[in-house]
N, C-alpha and C positions, 0 to 999 in steps of 0.2 A: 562416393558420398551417397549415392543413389541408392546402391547395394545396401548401406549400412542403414540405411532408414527406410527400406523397403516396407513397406504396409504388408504385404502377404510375404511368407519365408516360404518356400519352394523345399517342401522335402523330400518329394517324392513325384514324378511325373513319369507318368506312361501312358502306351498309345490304345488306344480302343480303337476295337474295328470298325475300320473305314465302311462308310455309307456308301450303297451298292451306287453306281452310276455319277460319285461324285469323289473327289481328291482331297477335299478337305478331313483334315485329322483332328480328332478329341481330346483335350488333354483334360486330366485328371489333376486337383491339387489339394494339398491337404496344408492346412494354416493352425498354425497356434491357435490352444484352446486359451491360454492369458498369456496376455502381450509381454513381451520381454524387456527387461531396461536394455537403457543402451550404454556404451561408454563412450564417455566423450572424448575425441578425437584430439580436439582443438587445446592446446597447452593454458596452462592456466596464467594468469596476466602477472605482469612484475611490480606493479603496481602496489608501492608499498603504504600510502593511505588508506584505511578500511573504510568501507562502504557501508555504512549503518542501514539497518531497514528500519523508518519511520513510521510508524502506521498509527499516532497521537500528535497534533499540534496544535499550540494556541497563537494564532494571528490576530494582530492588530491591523484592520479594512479600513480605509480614509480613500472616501471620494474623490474626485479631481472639483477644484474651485472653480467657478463660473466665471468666466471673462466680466470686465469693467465696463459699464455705458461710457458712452465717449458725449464731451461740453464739445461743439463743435457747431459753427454760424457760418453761409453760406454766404461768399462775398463775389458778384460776375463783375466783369467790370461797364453791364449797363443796368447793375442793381448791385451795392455793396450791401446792401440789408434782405439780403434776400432769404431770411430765418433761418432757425435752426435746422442741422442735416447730421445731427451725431448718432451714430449708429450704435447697436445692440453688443453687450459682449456676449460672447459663446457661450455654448453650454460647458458643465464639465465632463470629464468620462465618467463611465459607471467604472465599479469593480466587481466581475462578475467569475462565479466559478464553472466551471463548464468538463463533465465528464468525460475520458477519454480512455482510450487503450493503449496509450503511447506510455500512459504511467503506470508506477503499482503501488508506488507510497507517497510522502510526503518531504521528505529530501531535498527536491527543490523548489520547494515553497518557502518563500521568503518570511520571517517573523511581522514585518511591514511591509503592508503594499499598500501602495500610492498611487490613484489613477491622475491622467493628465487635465492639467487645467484648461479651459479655455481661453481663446485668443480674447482681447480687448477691444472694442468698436472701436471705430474710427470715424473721420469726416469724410463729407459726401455720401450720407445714409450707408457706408458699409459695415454691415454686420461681423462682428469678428465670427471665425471658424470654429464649429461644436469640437470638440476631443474626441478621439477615437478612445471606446473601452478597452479597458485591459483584461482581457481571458485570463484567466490561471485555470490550467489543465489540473484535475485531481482525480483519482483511479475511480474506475465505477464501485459500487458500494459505499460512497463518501455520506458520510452522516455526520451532519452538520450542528453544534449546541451552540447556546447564547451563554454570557457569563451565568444565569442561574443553572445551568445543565437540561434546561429545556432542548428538547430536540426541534429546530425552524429549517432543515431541510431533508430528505433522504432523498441521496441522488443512485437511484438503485438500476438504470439504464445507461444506454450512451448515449452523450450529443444531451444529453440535459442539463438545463443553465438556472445559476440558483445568479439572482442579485443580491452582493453582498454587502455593499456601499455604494448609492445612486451620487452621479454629482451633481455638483451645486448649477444654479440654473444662472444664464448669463444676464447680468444688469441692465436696467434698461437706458438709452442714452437719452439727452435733451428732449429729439426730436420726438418722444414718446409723450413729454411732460408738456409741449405745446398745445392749449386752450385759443378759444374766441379772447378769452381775456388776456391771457399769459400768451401772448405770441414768440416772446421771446426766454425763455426759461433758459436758469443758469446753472441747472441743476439734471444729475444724474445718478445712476445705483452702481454701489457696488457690486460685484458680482459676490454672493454668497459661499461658504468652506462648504466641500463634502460631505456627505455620512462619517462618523466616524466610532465606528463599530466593534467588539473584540467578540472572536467566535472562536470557538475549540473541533477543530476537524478529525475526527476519528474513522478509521474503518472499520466495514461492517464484518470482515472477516481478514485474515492477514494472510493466512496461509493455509493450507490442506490439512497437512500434521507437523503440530508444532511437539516439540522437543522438553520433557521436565524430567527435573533429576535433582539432586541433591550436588554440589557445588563440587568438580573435580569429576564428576561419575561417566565423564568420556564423550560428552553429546558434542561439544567443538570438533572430538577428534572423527565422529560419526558422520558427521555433516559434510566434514571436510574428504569422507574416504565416498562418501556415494554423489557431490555434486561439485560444482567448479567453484565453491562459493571458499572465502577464504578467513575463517576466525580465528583468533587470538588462540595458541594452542599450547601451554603451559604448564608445568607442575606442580601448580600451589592453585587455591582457590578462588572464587570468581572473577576469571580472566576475562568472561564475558562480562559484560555490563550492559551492554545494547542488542537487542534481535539482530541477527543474523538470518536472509533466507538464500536458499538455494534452492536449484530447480533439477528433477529426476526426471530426463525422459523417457518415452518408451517406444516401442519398434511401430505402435497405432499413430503417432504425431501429438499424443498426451503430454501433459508436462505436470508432473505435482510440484506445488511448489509447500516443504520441506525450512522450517521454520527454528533455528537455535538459541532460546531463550534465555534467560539469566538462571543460575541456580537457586531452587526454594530450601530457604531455613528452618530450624526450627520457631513457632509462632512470627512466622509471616502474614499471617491474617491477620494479625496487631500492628505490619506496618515495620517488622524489624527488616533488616537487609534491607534488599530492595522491595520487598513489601506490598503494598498496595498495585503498586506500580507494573512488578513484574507478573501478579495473576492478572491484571489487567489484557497484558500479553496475551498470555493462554485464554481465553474465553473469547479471543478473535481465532481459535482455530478449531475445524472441525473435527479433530481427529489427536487424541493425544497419545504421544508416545513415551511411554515411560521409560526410562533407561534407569535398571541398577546398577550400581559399585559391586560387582559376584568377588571380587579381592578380598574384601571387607567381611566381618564375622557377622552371620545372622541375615544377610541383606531385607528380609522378609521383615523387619523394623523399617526400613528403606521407606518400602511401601506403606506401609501403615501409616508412619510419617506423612509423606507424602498425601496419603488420600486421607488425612486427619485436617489438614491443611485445608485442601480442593474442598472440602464439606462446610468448614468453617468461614470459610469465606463466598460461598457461591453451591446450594446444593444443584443445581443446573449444571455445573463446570465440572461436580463432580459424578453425576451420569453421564458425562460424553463417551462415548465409544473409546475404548485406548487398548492401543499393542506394549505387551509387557515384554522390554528386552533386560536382556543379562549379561552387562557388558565386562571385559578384559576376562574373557577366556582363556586368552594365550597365558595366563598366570596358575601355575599349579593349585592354591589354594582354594581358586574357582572353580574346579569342578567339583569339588565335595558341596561346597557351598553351595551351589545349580542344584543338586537333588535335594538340598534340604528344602532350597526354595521352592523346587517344582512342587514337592509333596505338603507344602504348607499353605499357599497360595491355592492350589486347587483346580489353577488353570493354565491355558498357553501359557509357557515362556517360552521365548527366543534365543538360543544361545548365541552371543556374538563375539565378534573380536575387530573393534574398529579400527585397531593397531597393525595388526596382519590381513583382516580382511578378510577372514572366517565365518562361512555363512550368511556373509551380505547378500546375496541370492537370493536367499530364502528371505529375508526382512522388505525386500523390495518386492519380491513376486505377492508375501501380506500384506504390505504397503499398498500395492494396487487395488487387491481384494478390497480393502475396506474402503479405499477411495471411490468403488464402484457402487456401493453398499448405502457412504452416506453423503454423497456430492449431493 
């Protein structure tokens, strides 16, 4: 395991001459000029539930309730009126979000969270017990909106805590309402409901390079030939529906994480297909990778498509940096098709085959490049 994920590759080692009067030897090494992927060793899981990657949700946040004052009169038995002793009820929890590295999406974030209520006073002046808050861990980059799309938090570090829903404060019991006049009071509070809030949690980036293409054009089968990640892989159209990531490592201990998004339509920007929704997707990633259908006649519409779309909806999304691939090689009619498109397009193409697994090499070694370029 050691070997395989060596930081320096050893390719060459020799001795230089030994320093007069001393025993120790020099060794020479020479290391990769860019780091190499790796393959992953470890079998991929049986596990036949898919694993969505979440990176939009809308929660509904409710405070924990404040504990009850407690009616409560203090009776010894050499004073039976010895006044009121009813104690305070608790506070409630807060619901707080709190950044971390242990997550990357929002999957296991509950649609409602509910913090705990507070205990209820009691007699003999005992105060009931505040609530413990309830954390919900959320990936760093979490950006936070209120039902108008206002933005109320960016949590752009770790260990940073946004309050989402405060709780309710505990009531107060008799012995609070005791006056010079009212010695005896028969009255106490309720403990008050929580915050009860709805917020839209989005991230601020999803992934490294995300994946667009036209619906079938082989990005499921591309995802699935360079990481361990496992999509719906089919021969009809939009087998995806939900992102999908997967993670590339490399021989440095890098990891891009490698993003499979739904197929774009024709006028998507209108909201057809998946629509709004799925450019949403794309504009959490830095790096777009376009994958054509090279089977299909003309592919060079593909694109134009495509980045007809990308500008109508977002001119931002549509200067991102992006690697033009040309997928299903292994098919005869794709290579004629490859030179029309090289000499049309005017720039990089990639020829691939994520079927057979042809020149994924090369896609991974420009995969890094660019991820060096615009991390």
């Amino acid at each position: 395991m050691f070997a395989a994920r060596s930081l320096l590759y050893f390719r060459k080692i020799s001795l230089i001459s030994p320093v007069k009067n001393s025993k120790r030897l020099v060794l020479r090494r020479e290391t990769h000029s860019v780091p190499q992927a790796l393959r992953s060793t470890k079998p991929k899981s049986n596990r036949k539930e898919p694993i969505y990657f979440v990176d939009s949700k809308q929660v509904q946040v409710i405070g924990g309730k404040g504990g009850d004052g407690c009616i409560s009169f203090l009776q010894l038995w050499c004073n039976e009126r010895a006044g009121p002793d009813g104690g305070d009820g608790g506070n409630g929890g807060h619901v707080i979000f709190q950044t971390s590295t242990d997550v990357r999406n929002f999957n296991h974030v509950l649609s409602k969270i509910r913090g705990l209520p507070g205990e209820n006073g009691r007699g003999e002046h005992c105060h009931g017990k505040n609530a413990q808050h309830t954390i919900v861990k959320v990936p760093v980059g979490t950006v936070v909106r209120n039902r108008g799309g206002q933005i109320v938090g960016d949590l752009s570090e770790v260990n940073i805590m946004f309050v989402a829903a405060r709780g309710g404060v505990g009531g107060k019991g008799n012995k609070f309402f005791a006056t010079s006049v009212q010695k005896s009071p028969k009255i106490s509070e309720y403990g008050p409901e929580g915050e009860d809030i709805s917020y839209i949690l989005e991230l601020r980036t999803m992934a490294d390079i995300g994946f667009i293409g036209q619906p079938n054009a082989g990005k499921s089968t591309l995802l699935n030939a360079i990481t361990r990640a496992k999509p719906k892989v089919a021969p009809y159209a939009f087998t995806t529906l939900r992102p999908y990531v997967g993670m590339v490592q490399y021989d440095d201990f890098t990891q891009l994480a490698i993003a499979d998004l739904p197929g774009l339509i024709r006028d998507s920007h209108l909201n057809k297909g998946l629509g709004i929704q799925f450019l949403k997707h794309a504009e959490r990633c830095k790096v777009l990778l376009i994958v054509l259908d090279a089977s299909l006649d003309n592919p060079s519409l593909q694109y134009e498509q495509l980045m007809h779309e990308l500008r109508k909806f977002s001119k931002n999304l549509a200067e991102r940096p992006k690697i033009i691939v040309a997928n299903k090689m292994d098919i005869p009619e794709a290579k004629n098709n490859f030179q029309d498109l090289q000499n049309e397009l005017k720039v990089k193409v990639i020829p691939i085959s994520a079927k057979t697994g042809a020149n994924l090499s090369e896609l991974l070694r420009v995969m890094r490049e660019y991820y060096e370029l615009y991390k």
